[in-house]
N, C-alpha and C positions, 0 to 999 in steps of 0.2 A: 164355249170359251170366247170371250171378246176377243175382237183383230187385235188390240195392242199386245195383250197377253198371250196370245198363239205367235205374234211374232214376235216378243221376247225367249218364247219357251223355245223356237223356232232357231234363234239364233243361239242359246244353250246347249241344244241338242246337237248343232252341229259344230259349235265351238267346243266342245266335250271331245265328239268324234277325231276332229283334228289336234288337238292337244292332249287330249288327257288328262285335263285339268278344267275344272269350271272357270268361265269368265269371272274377272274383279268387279267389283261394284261398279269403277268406273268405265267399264270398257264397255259396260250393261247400258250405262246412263249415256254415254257419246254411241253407239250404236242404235239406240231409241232415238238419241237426239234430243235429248233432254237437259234439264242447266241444272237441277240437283236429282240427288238418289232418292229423294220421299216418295216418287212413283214406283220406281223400280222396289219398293220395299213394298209395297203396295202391290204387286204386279207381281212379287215371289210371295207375298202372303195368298193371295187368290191362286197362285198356283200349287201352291203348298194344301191348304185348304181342301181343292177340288182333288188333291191324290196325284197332283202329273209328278212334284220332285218331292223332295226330301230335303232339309236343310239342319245345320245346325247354326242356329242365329247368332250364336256367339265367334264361331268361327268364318274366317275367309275363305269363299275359293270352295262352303262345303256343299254345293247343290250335287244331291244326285237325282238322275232321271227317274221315274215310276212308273215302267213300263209290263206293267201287268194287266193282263186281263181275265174273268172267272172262268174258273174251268169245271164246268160240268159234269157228275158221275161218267155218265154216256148217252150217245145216243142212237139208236138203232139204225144201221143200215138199210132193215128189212123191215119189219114189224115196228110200230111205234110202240114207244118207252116211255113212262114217265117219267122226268127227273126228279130226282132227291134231291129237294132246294136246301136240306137241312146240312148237308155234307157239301158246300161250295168249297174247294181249292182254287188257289192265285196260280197263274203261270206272270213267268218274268220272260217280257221279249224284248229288252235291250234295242235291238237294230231292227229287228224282224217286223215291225211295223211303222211304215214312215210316219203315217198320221191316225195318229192314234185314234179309233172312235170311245165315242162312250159309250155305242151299243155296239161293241163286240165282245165277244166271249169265244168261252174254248171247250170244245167236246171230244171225248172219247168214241170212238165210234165201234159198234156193233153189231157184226154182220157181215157179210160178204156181199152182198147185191151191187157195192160202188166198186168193187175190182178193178175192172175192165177199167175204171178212169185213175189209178192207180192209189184209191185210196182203202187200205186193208183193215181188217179186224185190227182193232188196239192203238188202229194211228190216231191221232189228234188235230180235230181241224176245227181252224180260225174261221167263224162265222161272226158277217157282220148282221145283225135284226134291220139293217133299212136299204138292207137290198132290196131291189123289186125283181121279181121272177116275172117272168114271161111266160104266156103259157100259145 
C-alpha cells in the first residue's frame, strides 16, 4: 500500500471507529490536504481494488472497512499437515487487527502440544508469514 493511501485508509478506519459513519468526500480531501476529490477517488479506487474497503460509488458516506484475512483448514499443533488450499475460508476482523498485513492469515489448530502457552485444539490463530523466528 502507498504512504498516501495507508494514511487515507488510516484515517477511515478510525474516523468509522469514532462515528459510526464513514468520512464525506470532503472531510477525505481537507484531511489529505488536498484542493479537489479526483485523488481521494483515486485513492478509494486503489483501495477498493486491493480488497481493504468496500464502497458503493453512487452513494455517500458508503465505505466499509475489509477486514478479512484467509483462514486455513488447520494446522497441526504436533505432527505437520497439509493444507487444503482448495477449501480457503475468510475470517472478518473488524478491530482485531490494527494494521492489517497482506501476509497474514488464519489457522485452525490441531493438536495439543501449544497448551501449556494457552493455545488449545480448535482455537484459531492469527499468523503473520514475515515474522522472523529466532532460533
Amino acid at each position: 500500500m502507498t504512504n498516501k493511501a495507508k494514511k487515507l485508509f488510516d484515517f477511515i478506519q478510525s474516523y468509522i471507529q469514532k462515528n459510526g459513519i464513514a468520512p464525506s468526500f470532503d472531510e477525505m480531501k481537507n484531511f489529505m490536504g488536498l484542493k479537489s476529490k479526483s485523488s481521494i477517488f483515486q485513492y478509494l479506487d486503489y483501495l477498493q481494488e486491493n480488497k481493504y474497503i468496500d464502497r458503493d460509488k453512487l452513494k455517500s458516506r458508503s465505505i466499509k472497512l475489509k477486514n478479512e484475512i484467509p483462514l486455513y483448514p488447520e494446522i497441526s499443533a504436533g505432527k505437520a499437515l497439509e493444507a487444503d488450499l482448495a477449501n480457503i475460508e475468510y475470517v472478518q476482523l473488524e478491530n482485531l487487527i490494527k494494521n492489517k498485513s497482506q501476509n497474514s492469515f488464519a489457522c485452525k489448530v490441531n493438536g495439543e502440544s501449544m497448551n501449556a502457552y494457552g493455545i488449545q485444539n480448535g482455537d484459531i490463530v492469527i499468523l503473520d508469514s514475515n515474522s522472523i523466528i529466532k532460533k
